[in-house]
Every structure is written in C-alpha cells, then in structure tokens.
VOBA-292180 format. One record per atom (N, C-alpha, C, O, CB): x, y, z; atom name; chain; residue number from 1. Coordinates in nm, 4 decimals. Glycine has a CB too. Layout:
<pts>
X	Y	Z	at	ch	i
X	Y	Z	CA	A	NUM;
...
</pts>
This chain:
<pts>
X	Y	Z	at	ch	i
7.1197	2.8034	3.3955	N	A	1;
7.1746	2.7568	3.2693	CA	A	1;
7.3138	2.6992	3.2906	C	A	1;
7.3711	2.7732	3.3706	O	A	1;
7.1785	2.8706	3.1668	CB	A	1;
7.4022	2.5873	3.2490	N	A	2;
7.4489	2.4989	3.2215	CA	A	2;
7.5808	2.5861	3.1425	C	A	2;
7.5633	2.6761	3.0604	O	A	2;
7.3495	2.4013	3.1568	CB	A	2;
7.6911	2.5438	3.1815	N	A	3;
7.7899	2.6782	3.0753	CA	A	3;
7.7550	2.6353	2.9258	C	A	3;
7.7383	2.7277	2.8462	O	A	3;
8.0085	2.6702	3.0933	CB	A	3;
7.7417	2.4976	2.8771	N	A	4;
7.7481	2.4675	2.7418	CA	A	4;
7.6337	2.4971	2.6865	C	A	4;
7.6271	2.4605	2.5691	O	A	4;
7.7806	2.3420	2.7139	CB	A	4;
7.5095	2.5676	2.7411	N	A	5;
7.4415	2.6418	2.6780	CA	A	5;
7.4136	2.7583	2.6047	C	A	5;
7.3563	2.8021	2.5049	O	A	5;
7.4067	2.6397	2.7159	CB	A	5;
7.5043	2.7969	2.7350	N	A	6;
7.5321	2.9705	2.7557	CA	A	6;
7.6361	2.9951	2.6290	C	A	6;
7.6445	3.1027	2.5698	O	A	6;
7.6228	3.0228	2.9374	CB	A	6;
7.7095	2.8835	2.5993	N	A	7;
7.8543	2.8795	2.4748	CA	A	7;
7.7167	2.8964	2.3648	C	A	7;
7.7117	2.9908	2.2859	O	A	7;
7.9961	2.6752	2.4524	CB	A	7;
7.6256	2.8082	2.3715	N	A	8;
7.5533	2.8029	2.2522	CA	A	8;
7.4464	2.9235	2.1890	C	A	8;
7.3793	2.9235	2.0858	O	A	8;
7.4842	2.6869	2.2728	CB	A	8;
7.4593	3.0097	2.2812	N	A	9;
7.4170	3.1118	2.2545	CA	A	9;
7.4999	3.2554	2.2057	C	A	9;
7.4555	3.3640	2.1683	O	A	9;
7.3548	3.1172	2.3506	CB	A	9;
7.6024	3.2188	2.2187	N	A	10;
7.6855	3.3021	2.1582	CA	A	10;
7.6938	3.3340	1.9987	C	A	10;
7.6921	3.2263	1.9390	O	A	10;
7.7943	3.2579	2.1988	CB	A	10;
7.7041	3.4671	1.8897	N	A	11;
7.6585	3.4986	1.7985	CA	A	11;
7.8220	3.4782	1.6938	C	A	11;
7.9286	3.5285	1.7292	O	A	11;
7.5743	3.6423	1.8278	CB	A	11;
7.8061	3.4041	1.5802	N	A	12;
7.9095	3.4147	1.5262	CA	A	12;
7.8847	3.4279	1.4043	C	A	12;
7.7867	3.3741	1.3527	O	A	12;
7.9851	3.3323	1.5521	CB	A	12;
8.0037	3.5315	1.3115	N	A	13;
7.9727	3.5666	1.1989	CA	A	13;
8.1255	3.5192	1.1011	C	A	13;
8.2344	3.4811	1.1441	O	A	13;
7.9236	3.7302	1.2105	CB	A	13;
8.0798	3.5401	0.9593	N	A	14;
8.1930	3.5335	0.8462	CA	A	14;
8.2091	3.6173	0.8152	C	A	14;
8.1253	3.7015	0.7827	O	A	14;
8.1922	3.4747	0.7429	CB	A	14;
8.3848	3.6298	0.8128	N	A	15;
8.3713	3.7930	0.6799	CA	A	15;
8.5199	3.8161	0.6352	C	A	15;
8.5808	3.7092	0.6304	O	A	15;
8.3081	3.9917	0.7717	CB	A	15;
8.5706	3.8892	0.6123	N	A	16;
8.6981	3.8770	0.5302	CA	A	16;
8.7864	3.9754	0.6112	C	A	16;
8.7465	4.0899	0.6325	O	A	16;
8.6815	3.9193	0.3603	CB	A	16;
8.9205	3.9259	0.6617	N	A	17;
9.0301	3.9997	0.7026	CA	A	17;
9.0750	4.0980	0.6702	C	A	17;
9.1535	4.0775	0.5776	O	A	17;
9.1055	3.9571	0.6999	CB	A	17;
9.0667	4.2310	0.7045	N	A	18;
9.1078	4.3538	0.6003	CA	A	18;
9.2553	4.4212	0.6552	C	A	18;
9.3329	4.4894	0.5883	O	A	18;
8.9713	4.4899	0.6008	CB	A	18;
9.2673	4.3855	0.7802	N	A	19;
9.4059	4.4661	0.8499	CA	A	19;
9.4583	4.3446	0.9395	C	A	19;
9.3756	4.2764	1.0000	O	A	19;
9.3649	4.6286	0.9638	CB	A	19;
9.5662	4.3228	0.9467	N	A	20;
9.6184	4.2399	1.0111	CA	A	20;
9.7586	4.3017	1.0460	C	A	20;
9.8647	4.2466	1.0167	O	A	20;
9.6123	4.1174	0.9424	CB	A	20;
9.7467	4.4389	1.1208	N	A	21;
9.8740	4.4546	1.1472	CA	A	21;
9.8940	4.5205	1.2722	C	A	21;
9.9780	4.6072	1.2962	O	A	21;
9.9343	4.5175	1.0476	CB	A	21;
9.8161	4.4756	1.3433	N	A	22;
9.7952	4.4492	1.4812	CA	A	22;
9.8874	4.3369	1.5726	C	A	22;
9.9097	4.2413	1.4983	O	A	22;
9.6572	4.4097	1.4823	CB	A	22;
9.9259	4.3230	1.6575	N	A	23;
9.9658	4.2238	1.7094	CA	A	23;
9.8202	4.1387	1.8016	C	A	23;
9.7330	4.1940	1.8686	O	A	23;
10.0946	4.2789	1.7930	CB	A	23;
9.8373	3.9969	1.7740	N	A	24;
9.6924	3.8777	1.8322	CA	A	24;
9.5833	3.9700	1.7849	C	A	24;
9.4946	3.9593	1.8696	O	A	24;
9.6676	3.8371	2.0446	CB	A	24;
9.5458	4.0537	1.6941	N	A	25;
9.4604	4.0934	1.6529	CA	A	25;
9.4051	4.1495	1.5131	C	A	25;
9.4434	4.2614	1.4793	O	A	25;
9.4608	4.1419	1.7202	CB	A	25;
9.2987	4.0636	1.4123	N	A	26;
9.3055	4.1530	1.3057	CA	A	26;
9.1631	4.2124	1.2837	C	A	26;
9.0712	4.1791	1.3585	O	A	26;
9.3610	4.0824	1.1805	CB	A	26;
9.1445	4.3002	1.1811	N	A	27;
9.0054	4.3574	1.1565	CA	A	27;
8.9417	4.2829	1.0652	C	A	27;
8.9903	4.2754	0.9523	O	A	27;
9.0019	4.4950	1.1103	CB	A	27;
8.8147	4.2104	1.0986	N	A	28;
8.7007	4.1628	1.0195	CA	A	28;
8.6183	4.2407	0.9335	C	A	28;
8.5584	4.3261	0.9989	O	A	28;
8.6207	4.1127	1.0957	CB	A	28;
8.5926	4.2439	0.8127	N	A	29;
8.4697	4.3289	0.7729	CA	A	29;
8.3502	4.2580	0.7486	C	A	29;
8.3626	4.1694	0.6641	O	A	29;
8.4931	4.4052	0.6533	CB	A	29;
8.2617	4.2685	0.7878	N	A	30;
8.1342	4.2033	0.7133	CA	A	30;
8.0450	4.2908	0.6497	C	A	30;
7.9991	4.4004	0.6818	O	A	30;
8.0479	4.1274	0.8042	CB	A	30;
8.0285	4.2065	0.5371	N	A	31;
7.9128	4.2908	0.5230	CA	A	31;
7.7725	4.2510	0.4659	C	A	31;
7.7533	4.1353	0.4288	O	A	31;
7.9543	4.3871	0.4501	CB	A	31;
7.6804	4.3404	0.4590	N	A	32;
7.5581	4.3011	0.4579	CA	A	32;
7.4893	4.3677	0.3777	C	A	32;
7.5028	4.4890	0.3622	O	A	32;
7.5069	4.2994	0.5639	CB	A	32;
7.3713	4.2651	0.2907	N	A	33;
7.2592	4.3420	0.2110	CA	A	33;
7.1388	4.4058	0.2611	C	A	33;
7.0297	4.3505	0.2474	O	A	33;
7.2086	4.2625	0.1265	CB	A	33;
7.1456	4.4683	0.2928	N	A	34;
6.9968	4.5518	0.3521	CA	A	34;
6.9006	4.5817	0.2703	C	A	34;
6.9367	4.5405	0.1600	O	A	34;
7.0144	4.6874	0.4092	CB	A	34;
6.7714	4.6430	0.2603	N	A	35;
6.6940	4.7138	0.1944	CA	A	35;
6.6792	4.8705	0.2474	C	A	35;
6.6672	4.8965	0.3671	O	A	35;
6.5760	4.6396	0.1929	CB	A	35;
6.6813	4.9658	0.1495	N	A	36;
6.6903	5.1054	0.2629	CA	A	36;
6.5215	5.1512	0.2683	C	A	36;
6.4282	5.1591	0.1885	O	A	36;
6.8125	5.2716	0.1848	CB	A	36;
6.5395	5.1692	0.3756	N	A	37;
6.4202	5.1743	0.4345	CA	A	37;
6.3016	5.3006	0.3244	C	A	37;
6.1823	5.2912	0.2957	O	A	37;
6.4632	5.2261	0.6117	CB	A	37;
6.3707	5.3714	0.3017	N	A	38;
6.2825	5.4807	0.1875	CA	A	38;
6.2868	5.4246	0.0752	C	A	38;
6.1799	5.3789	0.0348	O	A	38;
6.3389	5.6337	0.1572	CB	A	38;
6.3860	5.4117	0.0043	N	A	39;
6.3570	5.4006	-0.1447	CA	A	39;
6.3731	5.2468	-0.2047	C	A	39;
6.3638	5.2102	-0.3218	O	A	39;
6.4615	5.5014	-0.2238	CB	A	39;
6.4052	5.1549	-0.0637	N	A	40;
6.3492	4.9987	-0.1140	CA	A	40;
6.4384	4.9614	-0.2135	C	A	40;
6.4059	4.8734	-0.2932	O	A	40;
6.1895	4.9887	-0.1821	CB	A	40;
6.5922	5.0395	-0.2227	N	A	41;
6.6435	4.9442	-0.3021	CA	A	41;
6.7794	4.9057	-0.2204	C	A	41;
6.8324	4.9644	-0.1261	O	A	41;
6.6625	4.9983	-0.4553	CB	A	41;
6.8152	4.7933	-0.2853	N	A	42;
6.9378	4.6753	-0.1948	CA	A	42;
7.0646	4.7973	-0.1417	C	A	42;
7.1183	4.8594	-0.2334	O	A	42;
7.0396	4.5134	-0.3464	CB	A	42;
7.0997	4.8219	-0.0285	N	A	43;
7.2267	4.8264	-0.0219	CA	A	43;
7.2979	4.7509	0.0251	C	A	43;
7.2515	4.6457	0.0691	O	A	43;
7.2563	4.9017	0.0142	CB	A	43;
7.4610	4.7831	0.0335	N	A	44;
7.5556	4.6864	0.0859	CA	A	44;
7.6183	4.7681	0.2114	C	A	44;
7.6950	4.8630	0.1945	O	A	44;
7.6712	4.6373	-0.0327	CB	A	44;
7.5779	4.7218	0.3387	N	A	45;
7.6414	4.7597	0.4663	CA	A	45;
7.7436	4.6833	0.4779	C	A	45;
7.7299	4.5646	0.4484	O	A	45;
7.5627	4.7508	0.5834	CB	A	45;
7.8945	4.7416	0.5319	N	A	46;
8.0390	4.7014	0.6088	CA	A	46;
8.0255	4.7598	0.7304	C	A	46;
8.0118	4.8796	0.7551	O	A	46;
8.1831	4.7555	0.5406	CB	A	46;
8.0312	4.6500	0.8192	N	A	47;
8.0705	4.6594	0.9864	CA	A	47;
8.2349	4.5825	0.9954	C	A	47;
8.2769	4.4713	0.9635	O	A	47;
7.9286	4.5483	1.1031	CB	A	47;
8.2903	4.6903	1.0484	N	A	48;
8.4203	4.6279	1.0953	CA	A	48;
8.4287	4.5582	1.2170	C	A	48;
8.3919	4.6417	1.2997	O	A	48;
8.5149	4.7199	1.1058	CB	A	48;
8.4552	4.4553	1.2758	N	A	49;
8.5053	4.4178	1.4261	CA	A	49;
8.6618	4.3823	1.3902	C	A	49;
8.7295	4.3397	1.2967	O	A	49;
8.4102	4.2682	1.5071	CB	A	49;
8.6743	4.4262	1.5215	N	A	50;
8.8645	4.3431	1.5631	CA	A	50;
8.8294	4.2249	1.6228	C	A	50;
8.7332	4.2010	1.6958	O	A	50;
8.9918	4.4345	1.7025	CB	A	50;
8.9002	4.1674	1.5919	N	A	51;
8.9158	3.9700	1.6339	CA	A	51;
9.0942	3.9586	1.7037	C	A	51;
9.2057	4.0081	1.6873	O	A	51;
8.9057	3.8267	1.4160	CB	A	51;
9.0050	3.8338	1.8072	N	A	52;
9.1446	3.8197	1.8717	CA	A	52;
9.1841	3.7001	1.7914	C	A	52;
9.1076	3.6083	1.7619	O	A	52;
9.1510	3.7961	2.0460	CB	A	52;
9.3429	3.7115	1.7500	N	A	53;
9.3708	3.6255	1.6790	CA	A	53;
9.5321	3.5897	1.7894	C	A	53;
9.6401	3.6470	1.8038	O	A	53;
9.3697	3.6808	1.5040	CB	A	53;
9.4809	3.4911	1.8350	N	A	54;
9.6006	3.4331	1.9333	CA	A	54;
9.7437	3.4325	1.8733	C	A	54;
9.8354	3.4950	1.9266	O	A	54;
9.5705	3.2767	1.9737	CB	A	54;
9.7616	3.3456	1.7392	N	A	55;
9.9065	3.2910	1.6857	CA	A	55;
9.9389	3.3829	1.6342	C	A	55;
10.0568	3.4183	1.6353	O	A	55;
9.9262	3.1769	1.5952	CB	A	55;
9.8327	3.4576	1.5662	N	A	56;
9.8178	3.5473	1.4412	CA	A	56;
9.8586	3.4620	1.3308	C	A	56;
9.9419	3.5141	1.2567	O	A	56;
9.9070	3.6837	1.4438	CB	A	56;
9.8275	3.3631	1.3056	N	A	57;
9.7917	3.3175	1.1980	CA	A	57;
9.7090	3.3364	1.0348	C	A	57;
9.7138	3.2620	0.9369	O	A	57;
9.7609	3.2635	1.2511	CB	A	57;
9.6167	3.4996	1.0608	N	A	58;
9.5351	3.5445	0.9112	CA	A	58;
9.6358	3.6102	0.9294	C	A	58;
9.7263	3.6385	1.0080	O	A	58;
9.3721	3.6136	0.8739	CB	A	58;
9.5685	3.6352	0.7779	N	A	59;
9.6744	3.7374	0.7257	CA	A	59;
9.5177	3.8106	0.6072	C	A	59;
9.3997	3.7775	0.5953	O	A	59;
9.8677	3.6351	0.6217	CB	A	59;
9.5977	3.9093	0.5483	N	A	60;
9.4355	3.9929	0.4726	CA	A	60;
9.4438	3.8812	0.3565	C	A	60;
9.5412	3.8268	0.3045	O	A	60;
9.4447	4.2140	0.3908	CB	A	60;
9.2518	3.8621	0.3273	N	A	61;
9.1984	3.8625	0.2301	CA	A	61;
9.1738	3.7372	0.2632	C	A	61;
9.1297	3.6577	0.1802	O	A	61;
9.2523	3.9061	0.1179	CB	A	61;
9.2009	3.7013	0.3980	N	A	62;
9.1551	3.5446	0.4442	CA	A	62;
9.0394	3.5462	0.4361	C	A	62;
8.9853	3.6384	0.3750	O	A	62;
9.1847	3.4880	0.5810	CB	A	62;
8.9387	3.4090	0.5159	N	A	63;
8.7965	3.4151	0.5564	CA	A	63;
8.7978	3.3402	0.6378	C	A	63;
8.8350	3.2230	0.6424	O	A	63;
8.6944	3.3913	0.4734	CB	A	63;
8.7349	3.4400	0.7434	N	A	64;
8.7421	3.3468	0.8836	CA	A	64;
8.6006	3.3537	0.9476	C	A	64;
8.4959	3.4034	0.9062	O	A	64;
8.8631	3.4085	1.0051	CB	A	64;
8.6291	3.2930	1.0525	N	A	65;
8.4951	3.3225	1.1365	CA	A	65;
8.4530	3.3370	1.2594	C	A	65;
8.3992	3.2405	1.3137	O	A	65;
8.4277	3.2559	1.1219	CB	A	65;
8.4634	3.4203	1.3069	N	A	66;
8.4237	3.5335	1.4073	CA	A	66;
8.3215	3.4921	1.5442	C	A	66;
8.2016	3.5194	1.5508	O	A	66;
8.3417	3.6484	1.3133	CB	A	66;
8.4059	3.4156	1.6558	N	A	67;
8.2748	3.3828	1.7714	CA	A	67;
8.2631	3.5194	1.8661	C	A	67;
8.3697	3.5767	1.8887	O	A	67;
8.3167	3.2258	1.8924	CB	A	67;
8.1481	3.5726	1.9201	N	A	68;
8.1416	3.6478	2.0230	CA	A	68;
8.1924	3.5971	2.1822	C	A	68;
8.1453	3.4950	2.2322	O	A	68;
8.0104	3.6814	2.0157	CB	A	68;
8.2859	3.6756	2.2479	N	A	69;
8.3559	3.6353	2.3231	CA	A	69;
8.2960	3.7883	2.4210	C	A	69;
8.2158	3.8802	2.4043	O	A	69;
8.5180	3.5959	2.2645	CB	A	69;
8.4225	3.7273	2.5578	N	A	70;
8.3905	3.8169	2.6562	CA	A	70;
8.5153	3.9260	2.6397	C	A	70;
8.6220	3.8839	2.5950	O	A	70;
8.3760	3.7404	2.8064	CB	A	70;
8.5004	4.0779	2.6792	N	A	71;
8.5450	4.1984	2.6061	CA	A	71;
8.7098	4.1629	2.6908	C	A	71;
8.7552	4.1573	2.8051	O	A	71;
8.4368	4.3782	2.6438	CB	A	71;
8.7667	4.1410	2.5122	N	A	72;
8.9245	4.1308	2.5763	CA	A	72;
8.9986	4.2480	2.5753	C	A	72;
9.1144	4.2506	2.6169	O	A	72;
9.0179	4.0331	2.5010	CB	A	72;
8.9429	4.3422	2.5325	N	A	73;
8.9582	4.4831	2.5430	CA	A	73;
8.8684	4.6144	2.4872	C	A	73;
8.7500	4.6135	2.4535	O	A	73;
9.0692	4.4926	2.4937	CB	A	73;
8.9693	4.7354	2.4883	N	A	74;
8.8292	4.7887	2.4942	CA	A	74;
8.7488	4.8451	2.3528	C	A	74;
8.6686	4.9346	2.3262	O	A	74;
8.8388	4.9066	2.5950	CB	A	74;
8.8140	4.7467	2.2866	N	A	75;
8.6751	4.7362	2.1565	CA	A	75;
8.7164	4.6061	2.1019	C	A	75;
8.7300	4.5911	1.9805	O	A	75;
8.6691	4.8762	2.0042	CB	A	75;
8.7361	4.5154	2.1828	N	A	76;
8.7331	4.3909	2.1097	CA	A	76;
8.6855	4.2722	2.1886	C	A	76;
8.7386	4.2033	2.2757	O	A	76;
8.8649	4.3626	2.0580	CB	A	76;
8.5306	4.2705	2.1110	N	A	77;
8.4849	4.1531	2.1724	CA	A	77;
8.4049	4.0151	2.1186	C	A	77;
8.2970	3.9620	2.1450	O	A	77;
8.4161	4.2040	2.2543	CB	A	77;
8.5393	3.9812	2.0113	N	A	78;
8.5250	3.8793	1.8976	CA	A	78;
8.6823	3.8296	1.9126	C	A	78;
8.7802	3.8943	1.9498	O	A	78;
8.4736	3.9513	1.7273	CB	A	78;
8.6703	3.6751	1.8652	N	A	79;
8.7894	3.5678	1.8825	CA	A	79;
8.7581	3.5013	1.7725	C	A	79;
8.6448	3.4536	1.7667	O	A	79;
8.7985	3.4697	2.0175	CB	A	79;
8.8458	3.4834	1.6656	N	A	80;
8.8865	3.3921	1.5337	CA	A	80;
8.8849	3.2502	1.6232	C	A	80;
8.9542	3.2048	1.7143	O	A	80;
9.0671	3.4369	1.4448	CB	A	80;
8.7561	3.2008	1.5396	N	A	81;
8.7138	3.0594	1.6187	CA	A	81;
8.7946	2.9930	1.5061	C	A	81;
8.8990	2.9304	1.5246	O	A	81;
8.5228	3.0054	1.6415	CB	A	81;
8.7180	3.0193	1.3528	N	A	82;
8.8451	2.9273	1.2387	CA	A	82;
8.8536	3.0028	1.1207	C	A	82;
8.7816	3.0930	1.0779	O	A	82;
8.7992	2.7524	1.1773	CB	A	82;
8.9494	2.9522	1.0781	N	A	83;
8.9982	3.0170	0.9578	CA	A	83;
8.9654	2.9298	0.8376	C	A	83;
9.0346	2.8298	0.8180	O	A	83;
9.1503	3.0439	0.9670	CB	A	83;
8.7918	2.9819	0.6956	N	A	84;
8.7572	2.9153	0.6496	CA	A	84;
8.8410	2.9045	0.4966	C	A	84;
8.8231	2.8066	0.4241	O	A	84;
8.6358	2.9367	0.6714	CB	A	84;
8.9161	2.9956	0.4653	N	A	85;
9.0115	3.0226	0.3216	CA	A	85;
9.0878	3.0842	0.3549	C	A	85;
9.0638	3.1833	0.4240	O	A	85;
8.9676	3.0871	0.1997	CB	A	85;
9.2480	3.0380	0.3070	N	A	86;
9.3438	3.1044	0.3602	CA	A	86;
9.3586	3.1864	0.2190	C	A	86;
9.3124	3.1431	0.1135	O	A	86;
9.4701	3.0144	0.4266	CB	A	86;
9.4359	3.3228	0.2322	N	A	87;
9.4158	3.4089	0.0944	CA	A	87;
9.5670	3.3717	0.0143	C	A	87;
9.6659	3.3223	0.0684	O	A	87;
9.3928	3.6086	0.1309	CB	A	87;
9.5534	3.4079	-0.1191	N	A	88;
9.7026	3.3025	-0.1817	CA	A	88;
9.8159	3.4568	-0.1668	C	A	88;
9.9352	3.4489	-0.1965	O	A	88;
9.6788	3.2135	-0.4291	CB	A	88;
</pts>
C-alpha cells in the first residue's frame, strides 16, 4: 500500500470541545445514539478523546474534527485536523 492510501484509511470524527486546558491538547466529546440492546429504546452515548491541538487554537464549545493519528502519547491518539465552528 501506497502512504496516501494508508492516510485514507484513517477514521475521523466530529464533536464538541469540552476542556481545553491542557497545553497542544484539548478533550473532544462525541456522542452517539445507540439503541440499548434490552429494552430497544434510543440512548445517548459520550466518548471523550484528547486531541492534539498544535497552536491551541479551540477553545470549549468549539466544533472540530478529529483525524486518527499515530499515539502522540499515552492516551492520545487523535489530531484536530479542522476547526468546523468557532464557539462565541
């Protein structure tokens, strides 16, 4: 495989800035509608990741978006590809 494939296989998500008081790094939350498996009705799952944020440019309540990267430490292995709403 070709590196610009291997880029294209990489998993990226949206979700909203919740901590940014990290240095080059803030916390993403996403979250998600599931169905629960017994009683079949909607819930709402939050997964947190930390994102490397180079300038540090977010700040909370942004919306950004989240590429899978290689582990820049040891629980962070997501990089703020862009920033889709900056928060007022």
């Amino acid at each position: 495989m070709s590196e610009s494939t291997t880029r294209n296989l990489r998993k990226t998500r949206t979700g909203l800035v919740v901590s940014d008081k990290m240095d080059k790094t803030v916390v993403v939350a996403i979250a998600d509608r599931v169905k629960h498996p017994l009683y079949k009705k909607i819930v709402k799952r939050t997964k947190r990741y930390k994102a490397h944020d180079e300038k540090n440019e977010c700040g909370i309540g942004d919306t950004v978006e989240i590429t899978e990267t290689r582990p820049l430490s040891k629980d962070k292995n997501w990089r703020v590809s862009k920033i889709i709403t900056k928060a007022k």
